[in-house]
N, C-alpha and C positions, 0 to 999 in steps of 0.2 A: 353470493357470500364472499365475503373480499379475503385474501388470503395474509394481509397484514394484520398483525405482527405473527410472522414464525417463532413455535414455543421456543424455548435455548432448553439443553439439557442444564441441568444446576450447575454452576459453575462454582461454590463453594472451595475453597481451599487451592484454587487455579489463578498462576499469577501469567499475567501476558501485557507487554508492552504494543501499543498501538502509534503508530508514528504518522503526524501531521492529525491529531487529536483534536487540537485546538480551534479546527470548524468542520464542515461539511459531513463527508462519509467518515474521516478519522473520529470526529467527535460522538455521530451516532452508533460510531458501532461500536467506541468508547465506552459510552453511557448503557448501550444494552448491556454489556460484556459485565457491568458492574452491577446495575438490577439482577443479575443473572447470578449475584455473591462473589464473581471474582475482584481479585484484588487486582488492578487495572494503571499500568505507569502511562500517562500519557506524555507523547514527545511532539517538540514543535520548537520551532526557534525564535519564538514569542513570549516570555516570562510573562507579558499581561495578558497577553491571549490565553497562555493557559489556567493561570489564573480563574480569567472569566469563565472557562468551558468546567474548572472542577467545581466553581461554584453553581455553577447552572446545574451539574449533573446531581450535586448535594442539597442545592435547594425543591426539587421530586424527591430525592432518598438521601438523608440527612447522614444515613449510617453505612452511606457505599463508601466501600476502598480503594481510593483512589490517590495515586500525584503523581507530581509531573518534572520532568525533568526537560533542558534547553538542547535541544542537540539541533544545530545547523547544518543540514544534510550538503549543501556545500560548498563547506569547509571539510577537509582529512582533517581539521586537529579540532574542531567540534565534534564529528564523530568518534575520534579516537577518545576522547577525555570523558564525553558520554556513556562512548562503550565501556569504559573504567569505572565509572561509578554503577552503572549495573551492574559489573561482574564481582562487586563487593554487597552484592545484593541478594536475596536466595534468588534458585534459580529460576527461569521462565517457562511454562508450559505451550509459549507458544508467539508465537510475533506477527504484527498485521502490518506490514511494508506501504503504507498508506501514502505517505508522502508523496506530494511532486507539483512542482509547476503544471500550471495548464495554461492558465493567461500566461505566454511566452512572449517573449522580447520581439519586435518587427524587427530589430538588426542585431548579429551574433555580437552576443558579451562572454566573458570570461569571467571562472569563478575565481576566487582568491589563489588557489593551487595552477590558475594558468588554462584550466580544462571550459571547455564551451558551455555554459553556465546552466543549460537543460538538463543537459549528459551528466553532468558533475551534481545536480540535486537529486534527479531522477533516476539516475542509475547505478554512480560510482559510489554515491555514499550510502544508499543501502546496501552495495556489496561489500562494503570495507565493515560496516557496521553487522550486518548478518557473519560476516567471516570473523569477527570477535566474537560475538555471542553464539556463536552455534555449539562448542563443547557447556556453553550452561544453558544447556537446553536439557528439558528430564526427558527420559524413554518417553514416547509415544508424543511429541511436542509435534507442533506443527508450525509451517512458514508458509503465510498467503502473502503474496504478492501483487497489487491490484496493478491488471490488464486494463483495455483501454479498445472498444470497435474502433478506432483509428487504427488500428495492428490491421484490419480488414481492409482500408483503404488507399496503403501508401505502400510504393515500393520502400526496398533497405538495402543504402549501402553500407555493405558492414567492410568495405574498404574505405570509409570515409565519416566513420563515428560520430568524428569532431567537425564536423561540417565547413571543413577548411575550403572546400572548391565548390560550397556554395550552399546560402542559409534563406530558410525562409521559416517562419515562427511556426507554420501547419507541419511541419518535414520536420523541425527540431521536436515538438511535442509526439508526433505516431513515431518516428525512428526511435526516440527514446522507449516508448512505451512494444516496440517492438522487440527492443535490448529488454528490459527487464524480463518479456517473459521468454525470450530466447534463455536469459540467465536460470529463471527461474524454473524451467524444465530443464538444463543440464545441470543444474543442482541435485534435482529430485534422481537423475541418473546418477547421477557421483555418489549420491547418500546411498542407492541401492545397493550402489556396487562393490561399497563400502562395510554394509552391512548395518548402516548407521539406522535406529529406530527414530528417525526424523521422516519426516514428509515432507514434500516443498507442492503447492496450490499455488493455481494461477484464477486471480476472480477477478471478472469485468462487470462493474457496476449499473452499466447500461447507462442510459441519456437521464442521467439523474443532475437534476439543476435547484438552484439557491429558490427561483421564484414557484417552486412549488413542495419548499419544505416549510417545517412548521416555523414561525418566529421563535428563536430563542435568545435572550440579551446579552450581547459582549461576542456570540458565534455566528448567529447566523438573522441578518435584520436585512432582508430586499427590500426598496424603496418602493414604491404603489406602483412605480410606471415598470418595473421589473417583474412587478407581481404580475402587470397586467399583460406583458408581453411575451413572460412564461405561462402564462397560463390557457392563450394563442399555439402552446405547444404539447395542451396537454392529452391529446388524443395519442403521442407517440413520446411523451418525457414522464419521467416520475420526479420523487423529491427525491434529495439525497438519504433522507430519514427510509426510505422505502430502496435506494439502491444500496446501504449498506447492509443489508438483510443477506447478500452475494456475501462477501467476505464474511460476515458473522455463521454464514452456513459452512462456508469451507473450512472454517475455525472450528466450527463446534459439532458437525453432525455428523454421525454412527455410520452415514452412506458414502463419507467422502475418502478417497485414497490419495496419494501421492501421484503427482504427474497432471492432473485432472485438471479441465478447464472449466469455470462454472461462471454462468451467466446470468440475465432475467429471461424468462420465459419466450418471450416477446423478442428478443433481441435488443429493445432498447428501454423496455420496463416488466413489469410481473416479477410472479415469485422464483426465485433459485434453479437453475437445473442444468445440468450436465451441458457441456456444446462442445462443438470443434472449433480452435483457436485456426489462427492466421499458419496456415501450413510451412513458411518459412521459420515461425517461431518455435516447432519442432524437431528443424532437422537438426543434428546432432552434430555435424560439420559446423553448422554456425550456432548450436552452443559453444563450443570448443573454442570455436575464433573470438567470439563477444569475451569467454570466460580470461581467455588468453591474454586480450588487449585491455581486461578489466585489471586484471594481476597487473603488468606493465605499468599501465597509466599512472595508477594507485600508486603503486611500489610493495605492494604487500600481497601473500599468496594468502591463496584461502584452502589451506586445506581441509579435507571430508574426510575423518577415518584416519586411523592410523595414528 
């Protein structure tokens, strides 16, 4: 008996923004989140992409709540002007940090702000963006952060962020995905410590790929020779429709707390469950350093509390 799709609890009356919506894991777990009654902003820095993805989700449920707003994770001044129009918005029950390059550049570019252009979508502008929205977050809201098994297989220097003394596209994508959930557990310590009733989740979606999701039109359309060559991997890949099932569980279920690292079964597909994360993206020293040179870089503090 196959354990797709995990039930959602009702999600009625629960607003939560999802970032990088507009395909893959952002889009499905998008689309559950609003079958499920909530009221769901999707973000992407695609006006026609997202577009396409709210039309896809309205054309299955005509009557889900749903839109979308532009936020180019990085840019600091698309994030900031993003984060602006949510905060005139009610508030959020909960945010799914979805975003991020994975097809990375073979040779180091820079984002508009000057920053190495992985680092700067995949890490610095979730943090400047979570560090605005976090006082409009209601009691008991939650922050998933999606991790990456590349955190398992690459060292970090976290003297070396910005990959000045030497870049290669595999090193720019796990370092970054290293950084976020370094960030995202010494968040969940600063919230506690704070007394803050937020949670910060870290969920790794396993080896979930384009050529073994469903077709959906304008999000997600693999060409036959993709179909066929994902599908050569499917004794150890799922679909993305099946690895966003991780994030929608650390969002939504009764089991999950703060701190927490949640995976597929399997390691790189199945359903939902508790794991141990890459041990350096624990230690609390290099929270502190990542959090440290995320203020810096940015220019802006994030503070928890207080």
């Amino acid at each position: 008996m196959t354990w797709y799709p995990l039930a959602l609890p009702p999600q009625a009356g629960h607003r939560f923004l999802v970032t990088g919506a507009n395909a893959g894991l952002g889009f499905f777990t998008a689309a559950r989140l609003a079958a499920a009654g909530a009221h769901v902003v999707l973000a992407g820095r695609s006006a026609e992409r997202l577009d396409a993805a709210t039309t896809a989700i309205r054309a299955v449920r005509p009557a889900a709540s749903v839109e979308s707003i532009v936020i180019d994770l990085s840019s600091q001044a698309s994030v900031l002007a993003g984060a602006d129009v949510l905060l005139a918005a009610p508030p959020l029950d909960g945010i799914v940090a979805n975003a991020g390059m994975v097809h990375t550049p073979k040779a180091r570019e820079v984002s508009v702000d000057g920053d190495e252009l992985v680092l700067a979508t995949n890490v610095l502008g979730h943090f400047t963006l979570l560090g605005r929205l976090l006082p409009h977050l209601t009691l008991g809201a939650r922050i998933v952060s999606l991790g990456s098994l590349s955190t398992l297989l690459s060292t970090f220097r976290v003297n070396d962020l910005q990959l000045e003394r030497g870049y290669d596209s595999w090193r720019a994508y796990a370092q970054s995905k290293i950084a976020t959930q370094a960030l995202a557990f010494e968040l969940d310590r600063r919230l506690r410590a704070a007394g803050v009733a937020v949670s910060s989740v870290v969920a790794q979606p396993g080896y979930s790929i384009s050529g073994r999701t469903p077709t959906v039109p304008g999000v997600n359309e693999p060409s036959r020779g993709d179909r066929f060559a994902d599908a050569l991997q499917g004794a150890w890949a799922q679909g993305k429709h099946r690895g966003a099932e991780v994030p929608l569980h650390a969002l939504t279920a009764a089991d999950v707390t703060g701190g927490q690292f949640w995976g597929p079964r399997h390691l790189t597909r199945g359903r939902p469950s508790i794991q141990v994360p890459a041990r350096v993206t624990l230690k609390p020293a290099i929270g502190e350093k990542v959090w440290t040179f995320a203020e810096e870089t940015t220019g802006r503090a994030f503070p928890v509390g207080g």
